[in-house]
N, C-alpha and C positions, 0 to 999 in steps of 0.2 A: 472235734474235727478242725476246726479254726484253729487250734494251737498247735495241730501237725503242719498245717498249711503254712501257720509262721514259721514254725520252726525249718520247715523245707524251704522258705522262700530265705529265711537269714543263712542258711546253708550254701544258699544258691550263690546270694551277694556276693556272702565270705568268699568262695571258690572262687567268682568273676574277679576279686578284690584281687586274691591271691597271684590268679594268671597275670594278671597286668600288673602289678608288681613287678612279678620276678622276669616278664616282658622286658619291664623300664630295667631292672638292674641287669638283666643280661646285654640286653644293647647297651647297656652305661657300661659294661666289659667291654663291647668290641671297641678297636682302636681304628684307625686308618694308617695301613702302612703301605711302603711299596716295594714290592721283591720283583726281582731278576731272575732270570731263569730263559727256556726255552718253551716252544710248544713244537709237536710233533703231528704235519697231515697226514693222517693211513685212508686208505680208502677200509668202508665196513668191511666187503669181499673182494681182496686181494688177487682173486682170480678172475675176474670179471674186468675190474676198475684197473686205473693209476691215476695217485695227483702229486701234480708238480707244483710247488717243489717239496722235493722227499726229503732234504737235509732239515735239520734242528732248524725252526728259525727263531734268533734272538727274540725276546719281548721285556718289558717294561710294566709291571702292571702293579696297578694299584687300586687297593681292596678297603672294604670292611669289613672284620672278624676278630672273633676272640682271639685270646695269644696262642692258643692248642690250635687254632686250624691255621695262622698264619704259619706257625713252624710245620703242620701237613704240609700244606698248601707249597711252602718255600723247599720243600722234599719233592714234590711230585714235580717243579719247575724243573730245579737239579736235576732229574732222570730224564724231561721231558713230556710235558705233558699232550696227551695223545688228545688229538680233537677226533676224531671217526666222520670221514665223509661218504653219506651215502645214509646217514641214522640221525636220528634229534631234528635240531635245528640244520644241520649241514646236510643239501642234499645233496643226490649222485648226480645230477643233471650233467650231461658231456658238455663242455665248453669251457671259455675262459670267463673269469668274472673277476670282483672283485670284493672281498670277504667283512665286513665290519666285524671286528672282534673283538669289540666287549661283550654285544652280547649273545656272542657265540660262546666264551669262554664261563661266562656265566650261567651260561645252560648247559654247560656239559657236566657228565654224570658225577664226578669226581669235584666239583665244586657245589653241585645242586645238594650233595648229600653231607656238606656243612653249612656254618652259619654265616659263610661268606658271601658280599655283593661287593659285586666288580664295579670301582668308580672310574676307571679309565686303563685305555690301554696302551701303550705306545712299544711301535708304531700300531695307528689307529685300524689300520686297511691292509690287509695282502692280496695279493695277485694272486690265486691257482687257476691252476687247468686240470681238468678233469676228463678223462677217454677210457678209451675201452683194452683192454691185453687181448691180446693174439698170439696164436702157437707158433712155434717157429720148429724145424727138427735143427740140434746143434751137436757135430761132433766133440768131444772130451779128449783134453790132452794134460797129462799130468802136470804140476805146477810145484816143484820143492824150493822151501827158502831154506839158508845155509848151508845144501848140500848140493854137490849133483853129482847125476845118475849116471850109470853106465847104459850107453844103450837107450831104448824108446822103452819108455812102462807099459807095459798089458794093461788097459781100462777096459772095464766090464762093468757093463755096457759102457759101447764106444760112441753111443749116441743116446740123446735124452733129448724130450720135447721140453719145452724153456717157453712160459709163457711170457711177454716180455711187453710194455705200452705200444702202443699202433705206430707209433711215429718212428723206432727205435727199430720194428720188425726186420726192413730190408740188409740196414747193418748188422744185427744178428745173425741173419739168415747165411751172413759171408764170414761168422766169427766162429772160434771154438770157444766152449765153456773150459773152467777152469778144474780139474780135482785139487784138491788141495792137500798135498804130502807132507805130514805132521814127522820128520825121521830124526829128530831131536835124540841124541841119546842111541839111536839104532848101528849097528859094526857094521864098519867098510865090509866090502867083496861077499857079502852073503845078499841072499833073496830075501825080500818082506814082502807079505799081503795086507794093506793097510782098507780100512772104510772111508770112503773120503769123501766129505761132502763140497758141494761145486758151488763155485762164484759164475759171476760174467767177468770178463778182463777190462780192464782201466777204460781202454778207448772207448768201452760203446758210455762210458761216464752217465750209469744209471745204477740208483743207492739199492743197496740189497732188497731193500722193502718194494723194490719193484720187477723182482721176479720171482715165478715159483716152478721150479723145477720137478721133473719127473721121469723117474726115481728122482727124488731129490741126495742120493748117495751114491755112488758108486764102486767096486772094488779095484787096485790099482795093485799090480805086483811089477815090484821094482825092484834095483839093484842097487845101493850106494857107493860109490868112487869115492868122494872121498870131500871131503868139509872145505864149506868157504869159509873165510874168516870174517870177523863182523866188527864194528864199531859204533859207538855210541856218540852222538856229538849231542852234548848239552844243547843248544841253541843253534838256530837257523834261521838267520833273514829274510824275510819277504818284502820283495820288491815289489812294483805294480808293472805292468807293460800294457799296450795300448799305443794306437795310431797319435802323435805328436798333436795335430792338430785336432782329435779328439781330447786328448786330453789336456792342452792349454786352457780352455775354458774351465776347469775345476779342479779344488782342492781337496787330495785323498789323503786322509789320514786312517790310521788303525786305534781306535778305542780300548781302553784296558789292554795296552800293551801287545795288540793285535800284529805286530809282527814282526814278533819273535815266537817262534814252534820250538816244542823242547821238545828231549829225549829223542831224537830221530836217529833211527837203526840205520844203520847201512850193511849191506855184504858185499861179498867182491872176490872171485880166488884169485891166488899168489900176492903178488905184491900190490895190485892197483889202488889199495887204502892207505899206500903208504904218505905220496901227498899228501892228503887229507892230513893225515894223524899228525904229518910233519909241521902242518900250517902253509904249504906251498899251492893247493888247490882250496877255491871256497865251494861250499853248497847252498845253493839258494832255490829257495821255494819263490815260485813268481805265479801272483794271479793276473790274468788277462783279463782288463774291463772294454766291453762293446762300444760302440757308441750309445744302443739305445738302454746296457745299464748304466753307464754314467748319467742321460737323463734321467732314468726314474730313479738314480741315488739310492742302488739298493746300498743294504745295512751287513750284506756278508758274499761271500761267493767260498767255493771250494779251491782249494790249490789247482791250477791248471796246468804246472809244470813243474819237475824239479830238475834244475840243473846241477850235472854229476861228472866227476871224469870220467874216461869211458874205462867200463867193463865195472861199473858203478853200479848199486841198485841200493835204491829206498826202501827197504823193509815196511816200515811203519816210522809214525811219528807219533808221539804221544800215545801208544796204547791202541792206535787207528791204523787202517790200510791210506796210504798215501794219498790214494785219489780220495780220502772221504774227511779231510784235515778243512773242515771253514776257518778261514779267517773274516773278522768282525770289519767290517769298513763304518766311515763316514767322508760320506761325499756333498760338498759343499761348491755351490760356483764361486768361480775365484775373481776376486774383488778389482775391478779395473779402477785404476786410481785415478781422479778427476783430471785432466788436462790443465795445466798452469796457463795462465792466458800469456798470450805472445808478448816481448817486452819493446821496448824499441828497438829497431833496427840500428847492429854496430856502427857506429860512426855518426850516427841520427838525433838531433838535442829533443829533448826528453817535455820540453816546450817549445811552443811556435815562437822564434825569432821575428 
């Protein structure tokens, strides 16, 4: 009996020896590195919540893990990594707060289920606001890029309820949704019935992930006239704008080559792209900062406007709808240089005579 007893208790050792072992060499694997990428706030239910802000927000973050979950890890940034407000660690509570995220990111499901720990995060803090969506009724009006239409399209249904954030209700409630007519490739002077599923338009400037529509499709029969023409400009400048005396007190630059947008689509019928193509008009993407983002230095904002000649349209820029194009800031106060002390006065000897 004593010799099973040792024998089970050398077994036991061995096993505890074994674990901590390959404990110490798997942590002597992880490394510390630091990857870039984004994170992305959804609320859990979509129909209920919104949190602002809904665009990508840049981050900074530095970890420990083995080389396999740092190249996950540095994939899932790339796409965006989804935090869920309303589940885990992130609750749904209504209001504004302000977020620590290390270790939020750290408890989220998609890092908890590797061998990684979050050693810092920058930026350290985000701002969101968190509220409740309300229905709104929104008429639907057709929406074609590089064609148009003969005539007004037939939408079926001509109205859809659009739940949309509380604060955004009253301006929706005076907007139309958009169909969206995909007639790429479709012949002039005939009739199409297309499925088309709907946006909100630019101005109510809220990301798709903050509404849910219902039907979320609709049917659109239409007519095509006949094709605008399109162009592609490599590259487009961003400018900044802002009140003068807001913005004397700080330095805006764009990081990682922040402002410059590539691939931006244009359309236009007959000749209005001809400017452009010739180098006689520019296009310029211009963000407008607040006064009170200049103080809190945010680190991105969306385009806020594109200047175009007229009869001009932005299609997309980079693979995006116009109004959902960030650009990366860094906002810095701008450095007032010390006052040189006053010297003698001209004509005045420089010692007491």
């Amino acid at each position: 009996m004593r010799k099973v007893q040792s024998f089970i208790s050398t077994l036991l050792v061995a096993a505890i020896a074994t674990l901590l072992i390959w404990t110490w060499a798997a942590d002597r694997t992880r490394e510390v590195r630091t990857l870039t990428g984004t994170v992305l706030l959804r609320p859990a239910d979509a129909t209920k919540q919104f949190v602002d802000p809904a665009q990508p927000q840049s981050v900074s973050l530095t970890l420990k893990a083995s080389p396999a979950t740092i190249t996950k890890l540095q994939t899932l940034l790339e796409q965006g990594l989804v935090l869920p407000i309303g589940s885990g660690p992130l609750t749904g509570e209504p209001g504004q707060r302000m977020l620590d995220l290390a270790p939020i990111i750290d408890q989220c499901p998609e890092v908890l289920a590797t061998d990684a720990s979050v050693v810092s995060v920058r930026p350290d803090r985000l701002e969101v606001r968190v509220g409740a969506m309300v229905p709104v009724r929104m008429p639907v009006v057709a929406a074609a890029s590089l064609v148009m239409l003969r005539g007004d399209a037939d939408v079926q249904p001509a109205e859809v309820q659009a739940l949309v954030p509380e604060p955004a209700a009253e301006a929706a409630s005076k907007e139309q949704a958009e169909a969206i007519i995909d007639a790429k490739g479709l012949p002039d002077g005939t009739q199409h019935v297309v499925d088309a599923p709907l946006r909100l338009p630019d101005s109510l400037k809220l990301a798709p992930s903050q509404v849910v529509f219902t039907p979320d499709r609709v049917k659109v029969k239409f007519t095509v006239a006949g094709k605008s023409r399109s162009f592609t400009l490599p590259t487009v400048r961003v400018e900044v704008a802002g009140a003068p005396e807001d913005l004397k007190g700080f330095e805006v630059s764009f990081p990682d080559k922040g402002d410059i947008i590539r691939d931006v689509v244009l359309s236009a019928p007959g000749d209005a792209l001809l400017p452009i193509e010739n180098g006689q008009a520019r296009v310029v993407a211009v963000v407008h900062l607040s006064p009170e983002e200049l103080s809190k230095r945010i680190t991105q904002k969306t385009v806020s406007a594109w200047v175009v000649p007229p009869g001009v349209q932005v299609e997309s820029a980079g693979g995006q709808r116009p109004s959902e194009v960030i650009v990366p800031l860094k906002i810095e106060p701008r450095t007032v240089p010390a006052a040189e002390p006053a010297g003698p006065a001209a004509g005045a000897s420089a010692t007491p005579g």
